[in-house]
Each structure stands twice: as C-alpha cells, then as structure tokens.
VODOZA-953288 format. One record per atom (N, C-alpha, C): residue number from 1; residue in three letters; atom name; x, y, z. Coordinates in Angstrom, 1 decimal, padded with zeros to 4 digits. Layout:
# residues N
<NUM 'ALA' 'CA' <X Y Z>>
...
***
This chain:
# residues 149
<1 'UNK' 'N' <-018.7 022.2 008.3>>
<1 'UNK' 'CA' <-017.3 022.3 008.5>>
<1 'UNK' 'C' <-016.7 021.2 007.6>>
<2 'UNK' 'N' <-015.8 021.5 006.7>>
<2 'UNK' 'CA' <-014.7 020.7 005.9>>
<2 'UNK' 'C' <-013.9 020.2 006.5>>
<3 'UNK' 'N' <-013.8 018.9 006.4>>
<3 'UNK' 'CA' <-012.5 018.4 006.5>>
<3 'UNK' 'C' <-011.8 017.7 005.5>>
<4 'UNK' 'N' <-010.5 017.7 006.1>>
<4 'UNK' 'CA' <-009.8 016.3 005.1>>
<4 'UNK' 'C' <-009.1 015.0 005.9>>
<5 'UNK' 'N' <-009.2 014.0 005.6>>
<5 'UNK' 'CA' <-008.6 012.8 006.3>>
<5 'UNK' 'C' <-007.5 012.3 005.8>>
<6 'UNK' 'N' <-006.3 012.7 006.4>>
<6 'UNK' 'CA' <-005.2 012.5 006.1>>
<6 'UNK' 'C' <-004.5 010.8 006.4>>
<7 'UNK' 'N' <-003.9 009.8 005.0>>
<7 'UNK' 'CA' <-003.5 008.9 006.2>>
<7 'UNK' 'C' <-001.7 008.5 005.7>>
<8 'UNK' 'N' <-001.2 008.3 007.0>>
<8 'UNK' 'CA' <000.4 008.3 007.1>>
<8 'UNK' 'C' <000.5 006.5 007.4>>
<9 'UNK' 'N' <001.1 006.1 006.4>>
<9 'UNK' 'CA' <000.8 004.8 006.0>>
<9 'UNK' 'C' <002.1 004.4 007.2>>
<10 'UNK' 'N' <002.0 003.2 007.8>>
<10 'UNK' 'CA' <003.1 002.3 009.0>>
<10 'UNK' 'C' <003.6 001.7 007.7>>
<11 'UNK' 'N' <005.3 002.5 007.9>>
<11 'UNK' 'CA' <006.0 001.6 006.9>>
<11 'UNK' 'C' <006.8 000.6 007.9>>
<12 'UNK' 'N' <007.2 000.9 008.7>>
<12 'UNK' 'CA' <007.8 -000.5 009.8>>
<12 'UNK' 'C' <007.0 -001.5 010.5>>
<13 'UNK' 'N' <006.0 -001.4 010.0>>
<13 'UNK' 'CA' <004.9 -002.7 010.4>>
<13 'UNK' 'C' <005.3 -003.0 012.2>>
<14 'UNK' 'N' <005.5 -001.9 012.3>>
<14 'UNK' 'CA' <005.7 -002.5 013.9>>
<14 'UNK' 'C' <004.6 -001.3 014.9>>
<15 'UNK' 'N' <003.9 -001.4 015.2>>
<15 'UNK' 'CA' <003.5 -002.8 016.1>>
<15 'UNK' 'C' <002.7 -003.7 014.9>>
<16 'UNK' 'N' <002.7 -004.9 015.2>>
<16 'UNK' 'CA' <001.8 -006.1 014.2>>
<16 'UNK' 'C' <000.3 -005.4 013.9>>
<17 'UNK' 'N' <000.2 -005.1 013.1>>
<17 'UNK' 'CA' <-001.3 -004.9 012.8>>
<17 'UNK' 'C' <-001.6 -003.9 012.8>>
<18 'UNK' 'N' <-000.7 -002.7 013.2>>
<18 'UNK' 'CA' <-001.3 -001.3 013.0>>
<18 'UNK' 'C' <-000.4 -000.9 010.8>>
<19 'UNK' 'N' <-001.9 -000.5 010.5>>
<19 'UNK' 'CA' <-001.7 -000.4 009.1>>
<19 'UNK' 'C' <-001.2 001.2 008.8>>
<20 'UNK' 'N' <-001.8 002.1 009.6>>
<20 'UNK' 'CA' <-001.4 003.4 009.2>>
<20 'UNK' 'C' <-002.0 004.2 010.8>>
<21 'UNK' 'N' <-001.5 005.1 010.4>>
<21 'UNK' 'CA' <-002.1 006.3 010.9>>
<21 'UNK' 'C' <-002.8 007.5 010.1>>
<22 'UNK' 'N' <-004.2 008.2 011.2>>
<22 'UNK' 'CA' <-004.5 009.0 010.5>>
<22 'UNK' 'C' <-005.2 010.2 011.2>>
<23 'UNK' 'N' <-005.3 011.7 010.3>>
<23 'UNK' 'CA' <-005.5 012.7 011.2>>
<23 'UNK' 'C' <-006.6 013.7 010.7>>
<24 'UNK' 'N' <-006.9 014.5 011.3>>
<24 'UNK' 'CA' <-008.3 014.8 010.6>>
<24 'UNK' 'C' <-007.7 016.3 010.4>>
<25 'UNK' 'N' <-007.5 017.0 009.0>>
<25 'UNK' 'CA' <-007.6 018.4 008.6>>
<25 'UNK' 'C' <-008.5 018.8 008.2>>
<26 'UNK' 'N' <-008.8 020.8 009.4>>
<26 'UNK' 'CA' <-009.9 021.6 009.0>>
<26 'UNK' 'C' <-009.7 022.4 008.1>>
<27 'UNK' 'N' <-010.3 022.5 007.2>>
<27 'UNK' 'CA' <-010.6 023.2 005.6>>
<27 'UNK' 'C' <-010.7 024.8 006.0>>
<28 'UNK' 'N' <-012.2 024.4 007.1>>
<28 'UNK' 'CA' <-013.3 026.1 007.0>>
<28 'UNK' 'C' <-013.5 025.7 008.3>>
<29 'UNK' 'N' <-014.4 027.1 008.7>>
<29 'UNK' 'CA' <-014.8 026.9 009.6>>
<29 'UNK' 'C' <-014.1 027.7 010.7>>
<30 'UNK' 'N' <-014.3 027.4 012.8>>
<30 'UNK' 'CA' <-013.3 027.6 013.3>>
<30 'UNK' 'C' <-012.2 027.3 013.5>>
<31 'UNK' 'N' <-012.5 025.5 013.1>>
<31 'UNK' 'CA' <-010.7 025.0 013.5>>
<31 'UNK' 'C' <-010.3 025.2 012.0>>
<32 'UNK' 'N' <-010.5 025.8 010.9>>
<32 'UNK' 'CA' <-009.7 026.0 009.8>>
<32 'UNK' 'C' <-007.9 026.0 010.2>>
<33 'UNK' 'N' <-007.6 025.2 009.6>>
<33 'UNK' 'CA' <-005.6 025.3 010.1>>
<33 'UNK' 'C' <-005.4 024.6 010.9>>
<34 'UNK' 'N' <-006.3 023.6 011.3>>
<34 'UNK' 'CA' <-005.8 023.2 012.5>>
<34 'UNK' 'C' <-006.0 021.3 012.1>>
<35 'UNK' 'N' <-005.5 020.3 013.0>>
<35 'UNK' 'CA' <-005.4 019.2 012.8>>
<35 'UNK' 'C' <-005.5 018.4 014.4>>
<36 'UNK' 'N' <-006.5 017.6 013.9>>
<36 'UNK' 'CA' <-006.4 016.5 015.2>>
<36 'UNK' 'C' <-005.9 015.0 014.6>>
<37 'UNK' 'N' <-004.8 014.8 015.4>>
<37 'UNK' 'CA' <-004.0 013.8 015.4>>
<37 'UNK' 'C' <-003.9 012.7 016.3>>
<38 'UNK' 'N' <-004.0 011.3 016.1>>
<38 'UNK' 'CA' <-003.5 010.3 017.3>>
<38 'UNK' 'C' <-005.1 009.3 016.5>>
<39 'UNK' 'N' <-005.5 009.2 015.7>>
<39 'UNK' 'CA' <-006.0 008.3 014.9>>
<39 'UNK' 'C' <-005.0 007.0 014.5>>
<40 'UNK' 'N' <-005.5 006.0 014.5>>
<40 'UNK' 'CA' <-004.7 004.3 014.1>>
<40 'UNK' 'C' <-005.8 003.8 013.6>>
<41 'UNK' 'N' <-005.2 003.0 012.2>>
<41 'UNK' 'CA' <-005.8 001.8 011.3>>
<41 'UNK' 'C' <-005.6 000.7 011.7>>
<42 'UNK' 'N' <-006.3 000.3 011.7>>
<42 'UNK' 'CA' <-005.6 -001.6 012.2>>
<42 'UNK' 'C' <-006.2 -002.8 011.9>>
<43 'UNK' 'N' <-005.6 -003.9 011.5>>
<43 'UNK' 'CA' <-006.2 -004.8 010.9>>
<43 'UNK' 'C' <-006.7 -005.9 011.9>>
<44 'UNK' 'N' <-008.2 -006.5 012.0>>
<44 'UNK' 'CA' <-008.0 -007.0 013.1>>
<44 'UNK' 'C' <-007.4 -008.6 012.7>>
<45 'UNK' 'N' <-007.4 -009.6 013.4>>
<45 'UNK' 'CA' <-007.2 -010.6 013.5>>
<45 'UNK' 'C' <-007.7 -011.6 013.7>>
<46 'UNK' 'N' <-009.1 -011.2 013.0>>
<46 'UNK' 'CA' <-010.4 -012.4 012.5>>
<46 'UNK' 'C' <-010.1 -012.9 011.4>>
<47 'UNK' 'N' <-010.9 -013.6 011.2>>
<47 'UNK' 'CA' <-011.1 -014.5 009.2>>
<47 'UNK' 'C' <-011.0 -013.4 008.5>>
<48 'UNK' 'N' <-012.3 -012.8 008.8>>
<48 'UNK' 'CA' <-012.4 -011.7 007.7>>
<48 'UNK' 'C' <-011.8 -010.6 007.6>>
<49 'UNK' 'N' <-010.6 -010.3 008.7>>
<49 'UNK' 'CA' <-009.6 -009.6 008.4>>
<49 'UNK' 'C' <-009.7 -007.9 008.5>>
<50 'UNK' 'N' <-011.0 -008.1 008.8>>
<50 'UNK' 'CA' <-011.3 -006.7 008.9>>
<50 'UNK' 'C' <-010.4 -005.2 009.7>>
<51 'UNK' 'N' <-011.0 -004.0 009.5>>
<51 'UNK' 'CA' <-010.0 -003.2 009.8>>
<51 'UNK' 'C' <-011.3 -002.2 010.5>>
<52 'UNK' 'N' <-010.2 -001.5 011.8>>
<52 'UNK' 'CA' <-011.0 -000.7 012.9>>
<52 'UNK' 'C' <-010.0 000.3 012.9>>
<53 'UNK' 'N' <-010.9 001.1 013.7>>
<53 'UNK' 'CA' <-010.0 002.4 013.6>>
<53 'UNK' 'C' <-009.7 002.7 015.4>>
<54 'UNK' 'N' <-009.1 003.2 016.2>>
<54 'UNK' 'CA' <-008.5 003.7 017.3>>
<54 'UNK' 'C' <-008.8 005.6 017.4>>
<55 'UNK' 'N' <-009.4 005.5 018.5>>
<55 'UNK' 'CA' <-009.5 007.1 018.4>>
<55 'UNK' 'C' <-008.3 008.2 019.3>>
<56 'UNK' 'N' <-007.9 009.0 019.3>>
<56 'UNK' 'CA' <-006.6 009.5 020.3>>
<56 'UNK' 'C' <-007.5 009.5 021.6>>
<57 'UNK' 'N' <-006.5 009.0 022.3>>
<57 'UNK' 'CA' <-006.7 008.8 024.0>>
<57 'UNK' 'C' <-005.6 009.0 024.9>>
<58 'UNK' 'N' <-006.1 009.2 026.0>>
<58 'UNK' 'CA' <-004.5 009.7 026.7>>
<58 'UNK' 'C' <-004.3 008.8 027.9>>
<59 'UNK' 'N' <-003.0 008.2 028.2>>
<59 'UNK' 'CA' <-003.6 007.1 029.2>>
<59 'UNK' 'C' <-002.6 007.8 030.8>>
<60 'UNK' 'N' <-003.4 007.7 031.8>>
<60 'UNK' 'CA' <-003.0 007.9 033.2>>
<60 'UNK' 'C' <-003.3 006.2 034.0>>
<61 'UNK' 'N' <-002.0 006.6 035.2>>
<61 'UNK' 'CA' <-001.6 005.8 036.2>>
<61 'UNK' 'C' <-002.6 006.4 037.2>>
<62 'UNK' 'N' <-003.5 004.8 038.3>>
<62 'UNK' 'CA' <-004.2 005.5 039.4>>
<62 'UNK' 'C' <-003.9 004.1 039.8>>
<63 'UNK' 'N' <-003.4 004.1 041.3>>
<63 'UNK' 'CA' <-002.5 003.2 042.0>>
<63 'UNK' 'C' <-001.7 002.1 041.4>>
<64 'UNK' 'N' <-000.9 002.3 040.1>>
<64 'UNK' 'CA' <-000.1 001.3 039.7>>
<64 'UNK' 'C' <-001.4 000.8 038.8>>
<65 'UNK' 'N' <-002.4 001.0 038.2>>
<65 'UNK' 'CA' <-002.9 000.3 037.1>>
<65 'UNK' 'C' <-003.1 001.5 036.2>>
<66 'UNK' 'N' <-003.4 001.0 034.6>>
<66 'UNK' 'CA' <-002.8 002.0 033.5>>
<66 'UNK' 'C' <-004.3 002.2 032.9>>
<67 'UNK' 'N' <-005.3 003.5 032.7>>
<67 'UNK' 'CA' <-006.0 003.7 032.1>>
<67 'UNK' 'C' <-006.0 004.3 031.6>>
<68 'UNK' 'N' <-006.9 004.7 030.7>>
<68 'UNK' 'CA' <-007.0 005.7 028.9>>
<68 'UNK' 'C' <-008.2 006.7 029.7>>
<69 'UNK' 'N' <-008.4 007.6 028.8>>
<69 'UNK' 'CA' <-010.1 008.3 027.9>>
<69 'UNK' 'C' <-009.6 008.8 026.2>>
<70 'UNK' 'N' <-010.7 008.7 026.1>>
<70 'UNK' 'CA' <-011.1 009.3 024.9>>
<70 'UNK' 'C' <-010.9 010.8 024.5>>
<71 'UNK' 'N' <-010.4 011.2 023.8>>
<71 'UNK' 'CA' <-010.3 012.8 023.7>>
<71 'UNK' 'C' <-011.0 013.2 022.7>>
<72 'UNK' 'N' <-011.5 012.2 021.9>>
<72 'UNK' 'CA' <-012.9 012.5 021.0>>
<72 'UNK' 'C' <-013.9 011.6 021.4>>
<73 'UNK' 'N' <-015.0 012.7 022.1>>
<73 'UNK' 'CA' <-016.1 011.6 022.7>>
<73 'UNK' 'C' <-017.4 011.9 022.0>>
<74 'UNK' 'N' <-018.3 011.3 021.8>>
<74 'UNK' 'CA' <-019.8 011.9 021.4>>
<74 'UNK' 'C' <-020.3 012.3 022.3>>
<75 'UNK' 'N' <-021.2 013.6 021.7>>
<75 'UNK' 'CA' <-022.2 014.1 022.5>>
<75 'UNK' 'C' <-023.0 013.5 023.2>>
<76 'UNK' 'N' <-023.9 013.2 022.6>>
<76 'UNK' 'CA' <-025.3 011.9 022.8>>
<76 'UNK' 'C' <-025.4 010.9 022.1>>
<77 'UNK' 'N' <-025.6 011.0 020.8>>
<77 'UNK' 'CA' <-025.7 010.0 020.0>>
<77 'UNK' 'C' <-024.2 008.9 019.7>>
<78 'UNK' 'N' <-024.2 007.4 020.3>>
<78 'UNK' 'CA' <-023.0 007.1 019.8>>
<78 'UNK' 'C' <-022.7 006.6 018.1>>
<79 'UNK' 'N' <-023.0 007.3 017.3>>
<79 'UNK' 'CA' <-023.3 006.6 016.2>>
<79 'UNK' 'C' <-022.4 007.3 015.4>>
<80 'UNK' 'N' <-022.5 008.8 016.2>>
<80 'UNK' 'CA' <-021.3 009.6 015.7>>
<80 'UNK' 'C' <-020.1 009.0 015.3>>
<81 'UNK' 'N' <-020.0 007.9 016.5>>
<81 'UNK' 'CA' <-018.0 007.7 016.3>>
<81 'UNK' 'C' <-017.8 007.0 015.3>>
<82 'UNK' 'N' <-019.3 005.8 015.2>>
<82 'UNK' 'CA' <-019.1 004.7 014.3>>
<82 'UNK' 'C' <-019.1 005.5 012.7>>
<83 'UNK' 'N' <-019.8 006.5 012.4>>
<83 'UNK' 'CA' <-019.9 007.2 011.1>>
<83 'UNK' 'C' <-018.4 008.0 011.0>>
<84 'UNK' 'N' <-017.4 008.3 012.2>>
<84 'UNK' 'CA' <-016.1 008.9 011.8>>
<84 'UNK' 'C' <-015.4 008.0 011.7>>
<85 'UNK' 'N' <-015.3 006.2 012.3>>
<85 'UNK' 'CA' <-014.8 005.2 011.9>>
<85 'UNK' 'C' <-014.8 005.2 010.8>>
<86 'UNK' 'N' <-015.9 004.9 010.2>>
<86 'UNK' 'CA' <-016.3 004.5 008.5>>
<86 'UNK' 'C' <-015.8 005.5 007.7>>
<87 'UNK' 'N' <-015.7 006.7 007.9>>
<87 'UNK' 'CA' <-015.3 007.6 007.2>>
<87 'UNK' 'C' <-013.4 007.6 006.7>>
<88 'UNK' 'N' <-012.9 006.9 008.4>>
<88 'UNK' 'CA' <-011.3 006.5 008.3>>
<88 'UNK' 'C' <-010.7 005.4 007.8>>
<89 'UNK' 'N' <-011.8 004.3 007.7>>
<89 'UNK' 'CA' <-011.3 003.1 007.2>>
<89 'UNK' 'C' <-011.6 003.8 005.5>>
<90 'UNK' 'N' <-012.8 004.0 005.3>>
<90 'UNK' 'CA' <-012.6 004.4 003.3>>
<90 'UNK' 'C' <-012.0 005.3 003.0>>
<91 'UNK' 'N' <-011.1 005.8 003.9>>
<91 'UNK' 'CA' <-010.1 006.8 003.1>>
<91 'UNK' 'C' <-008.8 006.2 003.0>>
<92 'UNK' 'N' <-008.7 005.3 004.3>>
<92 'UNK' 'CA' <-007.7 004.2 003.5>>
<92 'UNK' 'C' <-007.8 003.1 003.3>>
<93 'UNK' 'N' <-008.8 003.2 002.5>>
<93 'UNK' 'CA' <-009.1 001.9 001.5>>
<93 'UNK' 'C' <-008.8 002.8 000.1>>
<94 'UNK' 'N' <-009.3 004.1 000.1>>
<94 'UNK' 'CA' <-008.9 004.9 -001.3>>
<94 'UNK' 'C' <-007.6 005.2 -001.5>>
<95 'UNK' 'N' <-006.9 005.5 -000.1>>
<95 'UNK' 'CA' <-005.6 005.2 -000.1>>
<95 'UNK' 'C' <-004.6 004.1 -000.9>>
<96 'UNK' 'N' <-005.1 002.8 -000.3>>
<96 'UNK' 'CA' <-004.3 001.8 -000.6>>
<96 'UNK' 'C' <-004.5 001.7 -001.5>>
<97 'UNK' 'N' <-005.8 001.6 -002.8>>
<97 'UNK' 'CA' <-005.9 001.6 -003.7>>
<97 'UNK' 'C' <-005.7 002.6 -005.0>>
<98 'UNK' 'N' <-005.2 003.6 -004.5>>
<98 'UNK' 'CA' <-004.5 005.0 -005.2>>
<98 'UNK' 'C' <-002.9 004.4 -005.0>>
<99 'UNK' 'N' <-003.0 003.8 -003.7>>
<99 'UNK' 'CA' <-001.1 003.5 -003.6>>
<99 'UNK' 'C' <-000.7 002.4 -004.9>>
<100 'UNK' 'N' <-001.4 001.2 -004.6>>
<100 'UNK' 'CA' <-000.8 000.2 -005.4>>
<100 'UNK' 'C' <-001.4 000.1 -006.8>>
<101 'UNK' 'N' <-002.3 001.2 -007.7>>
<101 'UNK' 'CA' <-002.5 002.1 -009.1>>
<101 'UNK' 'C' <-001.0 002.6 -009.2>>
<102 'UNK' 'N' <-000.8 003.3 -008.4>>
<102 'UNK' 'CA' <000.8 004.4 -008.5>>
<102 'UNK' 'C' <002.0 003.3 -008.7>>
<103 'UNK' 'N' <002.0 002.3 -007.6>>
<103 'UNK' 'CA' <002.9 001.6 -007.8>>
<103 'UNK' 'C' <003.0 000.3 -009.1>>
<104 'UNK' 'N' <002.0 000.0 -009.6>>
<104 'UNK' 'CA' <002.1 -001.0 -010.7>>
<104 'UNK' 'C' <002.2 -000.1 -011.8>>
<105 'UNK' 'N' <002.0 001.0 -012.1>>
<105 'UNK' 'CA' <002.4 001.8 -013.3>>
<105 'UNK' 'C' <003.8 002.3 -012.7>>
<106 'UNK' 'N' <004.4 002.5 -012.2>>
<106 'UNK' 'CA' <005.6 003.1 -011.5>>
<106 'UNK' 'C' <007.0 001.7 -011.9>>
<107 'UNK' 'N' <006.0 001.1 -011.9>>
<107 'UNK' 'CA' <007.5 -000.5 -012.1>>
<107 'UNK' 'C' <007.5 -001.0 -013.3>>
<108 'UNK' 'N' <008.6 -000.7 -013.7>>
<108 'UNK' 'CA' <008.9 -001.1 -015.2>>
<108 'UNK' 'C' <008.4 -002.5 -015.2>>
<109 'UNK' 'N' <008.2 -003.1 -016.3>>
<109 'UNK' 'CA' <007.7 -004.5 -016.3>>
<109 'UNK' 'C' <009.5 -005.1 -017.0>>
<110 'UNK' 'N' <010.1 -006.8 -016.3>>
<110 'UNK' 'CA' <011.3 -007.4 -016.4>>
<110 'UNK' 'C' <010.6 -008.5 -017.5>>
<111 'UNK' 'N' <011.5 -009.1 -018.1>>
<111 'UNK' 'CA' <011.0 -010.0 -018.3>>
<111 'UNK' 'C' <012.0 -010.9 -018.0>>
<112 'UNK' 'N' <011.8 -012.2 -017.9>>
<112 'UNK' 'CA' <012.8 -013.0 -017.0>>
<112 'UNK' 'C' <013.9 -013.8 -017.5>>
<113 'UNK' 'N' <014.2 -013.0 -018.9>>
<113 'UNK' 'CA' <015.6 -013.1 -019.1>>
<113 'UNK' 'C' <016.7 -012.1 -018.7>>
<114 'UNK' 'N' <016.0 -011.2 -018.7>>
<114 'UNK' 'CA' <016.6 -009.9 -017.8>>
<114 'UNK' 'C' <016.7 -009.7 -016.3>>
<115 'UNK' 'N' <018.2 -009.7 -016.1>>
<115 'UNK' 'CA' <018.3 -010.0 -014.7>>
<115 'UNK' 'C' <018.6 -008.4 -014.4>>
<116 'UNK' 'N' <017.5 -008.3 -013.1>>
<116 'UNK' 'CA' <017.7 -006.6 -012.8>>
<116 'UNK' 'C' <019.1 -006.3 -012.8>>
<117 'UNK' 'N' <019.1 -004.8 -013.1>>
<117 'UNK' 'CA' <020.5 -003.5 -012.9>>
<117 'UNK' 'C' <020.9 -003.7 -011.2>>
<118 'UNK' 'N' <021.7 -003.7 -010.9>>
<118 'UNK' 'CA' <022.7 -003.1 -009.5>>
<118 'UNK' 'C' <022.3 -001.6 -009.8>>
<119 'UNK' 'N' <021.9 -001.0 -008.7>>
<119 'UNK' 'CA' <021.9 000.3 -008.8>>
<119 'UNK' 'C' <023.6 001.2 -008.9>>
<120 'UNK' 'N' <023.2 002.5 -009.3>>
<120 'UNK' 'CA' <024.8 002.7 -009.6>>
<120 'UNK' 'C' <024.9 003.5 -008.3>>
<121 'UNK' 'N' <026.2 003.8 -008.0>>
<121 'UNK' 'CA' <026.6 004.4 -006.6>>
<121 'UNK' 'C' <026.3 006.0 -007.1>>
<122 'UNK' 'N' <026.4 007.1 -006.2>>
<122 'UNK' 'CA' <026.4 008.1 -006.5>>
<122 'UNK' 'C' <027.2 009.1 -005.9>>
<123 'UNK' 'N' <028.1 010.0 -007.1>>
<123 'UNK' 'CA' <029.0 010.3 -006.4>>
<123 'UNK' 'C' <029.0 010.4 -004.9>>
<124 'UNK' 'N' <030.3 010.9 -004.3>>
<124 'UNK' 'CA' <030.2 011.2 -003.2>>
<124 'UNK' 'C' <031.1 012.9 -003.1>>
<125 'UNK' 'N' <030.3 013.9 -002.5>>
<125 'UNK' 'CA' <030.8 015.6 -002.6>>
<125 'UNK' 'C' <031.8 015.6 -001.4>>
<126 'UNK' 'N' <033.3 016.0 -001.8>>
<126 'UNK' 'CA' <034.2 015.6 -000.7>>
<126 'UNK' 'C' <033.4 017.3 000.5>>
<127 'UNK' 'N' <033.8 017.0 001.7>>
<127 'UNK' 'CA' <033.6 018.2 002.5>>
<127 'UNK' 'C' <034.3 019.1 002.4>>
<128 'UNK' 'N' <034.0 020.3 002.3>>
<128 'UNK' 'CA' <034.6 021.5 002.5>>
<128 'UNK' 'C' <034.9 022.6 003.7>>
<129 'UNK' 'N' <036.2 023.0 004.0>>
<129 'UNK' 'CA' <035.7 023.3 005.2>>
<129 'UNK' 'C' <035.8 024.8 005.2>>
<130 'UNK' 'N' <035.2 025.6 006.0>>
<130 'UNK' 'CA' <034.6 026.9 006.2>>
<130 'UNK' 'C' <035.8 028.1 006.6>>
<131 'UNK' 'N' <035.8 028.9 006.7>>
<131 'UNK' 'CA' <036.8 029.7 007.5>>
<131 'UNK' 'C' <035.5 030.9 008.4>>
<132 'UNK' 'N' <035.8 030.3 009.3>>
<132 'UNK' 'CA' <035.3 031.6 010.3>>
<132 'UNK' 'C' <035.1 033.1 009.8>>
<133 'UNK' 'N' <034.3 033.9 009.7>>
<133 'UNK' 'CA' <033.8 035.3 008.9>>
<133 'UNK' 'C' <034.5 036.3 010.6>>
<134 'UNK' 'N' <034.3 035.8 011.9>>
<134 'UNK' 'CA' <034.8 036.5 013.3>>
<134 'UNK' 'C' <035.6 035.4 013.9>>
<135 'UNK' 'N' <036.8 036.1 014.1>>
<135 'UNK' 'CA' <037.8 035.6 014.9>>
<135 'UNK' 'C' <037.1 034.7 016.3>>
<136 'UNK' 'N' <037.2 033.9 016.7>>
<136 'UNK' 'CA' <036.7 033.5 018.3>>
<136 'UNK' 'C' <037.7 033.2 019.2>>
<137 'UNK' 'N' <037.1 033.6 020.7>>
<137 'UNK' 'CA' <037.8 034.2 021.8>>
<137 'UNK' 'C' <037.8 032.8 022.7>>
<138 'UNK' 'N' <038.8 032.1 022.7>>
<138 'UNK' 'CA' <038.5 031.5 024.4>>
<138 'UNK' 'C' <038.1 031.8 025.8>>
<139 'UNK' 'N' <038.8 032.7 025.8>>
<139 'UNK' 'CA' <038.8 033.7 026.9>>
<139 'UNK' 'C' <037.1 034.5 027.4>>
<140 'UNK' 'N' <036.7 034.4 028.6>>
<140 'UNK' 'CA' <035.3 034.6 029.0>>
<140 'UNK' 'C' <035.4 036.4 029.2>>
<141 'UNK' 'N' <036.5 036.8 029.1>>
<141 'UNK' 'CA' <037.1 037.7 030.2>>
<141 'UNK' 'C' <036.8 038.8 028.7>>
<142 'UNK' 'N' <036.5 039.9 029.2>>
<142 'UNK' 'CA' <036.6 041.0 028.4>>
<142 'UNK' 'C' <037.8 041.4 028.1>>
<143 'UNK' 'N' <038.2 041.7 026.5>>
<143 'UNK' 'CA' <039.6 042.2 026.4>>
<143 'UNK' 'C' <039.6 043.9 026.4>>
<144 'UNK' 'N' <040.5 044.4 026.6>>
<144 'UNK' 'CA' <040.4 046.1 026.4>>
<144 'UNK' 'C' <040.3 046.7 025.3>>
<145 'UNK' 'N' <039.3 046.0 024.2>>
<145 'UNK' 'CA' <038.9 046.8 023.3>>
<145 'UNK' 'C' <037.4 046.5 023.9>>
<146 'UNK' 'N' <036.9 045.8 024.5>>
<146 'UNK' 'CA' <035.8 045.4 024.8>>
<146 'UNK' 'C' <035.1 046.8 026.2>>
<147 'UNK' 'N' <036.2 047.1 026.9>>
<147 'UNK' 'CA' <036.1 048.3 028.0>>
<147 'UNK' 'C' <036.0 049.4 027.4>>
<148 'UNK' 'N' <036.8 049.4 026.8>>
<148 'UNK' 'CA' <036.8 051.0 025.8>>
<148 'UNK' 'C' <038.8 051.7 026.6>>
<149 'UNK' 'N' <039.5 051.0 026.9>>
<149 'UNK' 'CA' <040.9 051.6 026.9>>
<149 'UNK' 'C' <041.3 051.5 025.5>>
***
C-alpha cells in the first residue's frame, strides 16, 4: 500500500513548538482516496533540539479529569509507530529543505546601497450592484396569480 506524507507547515507558531502538521495520503490499495489526519511535528526542548512527532488521539472527560487514546495503535510489534515516526520527521526534514532551496532562489539578492521598493497599492474594483433577474415578494401570503383566479 502507497502512501504519501503530506506536511502543512504552522505558520503562526502558536502553540510554541509545534512545527507543522502532517497527514498520511492513500495512493492504492483499499484506502486509495482517502487521508488520515491529526499528525504534529514538534520541536522538543532539549539541547539537541530534536523533533517528535504526535499521533491523532481523541481526548474524553471521566469524572472531571481529561484523557486521550490513540487512534493509530500497533498491532503487536511497537516498533511500527517508531518506523511511522521516522518516516514523519524525514519528510519534513525534506520539506524544510525543499522550502528554504525555493526560498533563497525566490529572493532577489539587495545590495546595501539599495534601499528596498514600498510595495505598490493595487487598484481597488469599485462595487457593482446587481439588479434582481425576479421581482421579490414580502408578503408570505399567496397572491392570486399564485391560486390560479
């Protein structure tokens, strides 16, 4: 079964440390067309900075305290999750590094006697307004073309 690892980069950096999101698309197979969603990238907050992934979970209340599960669990073997981990953090690692190739060829280079352009405004299309194609009725009430007199 094919998949593809989709990731939706966190441009408002909020919450602290979550880097992206990501979701897994089926190619072939049964779930062909179909998409499992609720994957998170996140940077931890060691030295080494490293990055873990979050699996979709769904969280319920049992007497006023807040718990989760897992909605992707392993079968038997837990090694499964750690190999779909690894699989989410290098796709956005190929990510980021596809992003910031795009972006340093995408930016003109200044040199620093040149003080950047003000972008220019763009017009503005005044509104136009419509004329109704059917008359409309306030009235809830049927008129007598509507009875047939």
């Amino acid at each position: 079964m094919a998949m593809t690892i989709k990731i939706i980069p966190n441009v408002t950096g909020n919450p602290p440390g979550k880097l992206a999101d990501a979701e897994l698309h089926f190619d072939d197979g049964p779930l062909a067309g179909l998409k499992l969603i609720g994957f998170g990238v996140w940077e931890r907050r060691d030295s080494a900075r490293t990055r873990t992934v979050t699996f979709p979970a769904r969280q319920y209340t049992i007497n006023g305290e807040r718990r989760s599960f897992a909605l992707l669990r392993a079968i038997g073997d837990l090694s499964a999750l750690d190999g779909m981990r690894a699989r989410i953090v290098e796709a956005y690692d190929a990510y980021e590094q596809r992003d910031q190739s795009t972006a340093i060829q995408e930016t003109p280079r200044q040199t620093s006697q040149q003080a950047p352009r003000p972008a220019e405004p763009r017009p503005v299309e005044p509104m136009r307004a419509t004329q109704p194609t059917q008359p409309t009725r306030t009235s809830t009430a049927p008129s007598a073309d509507d009875i047939g007199f």
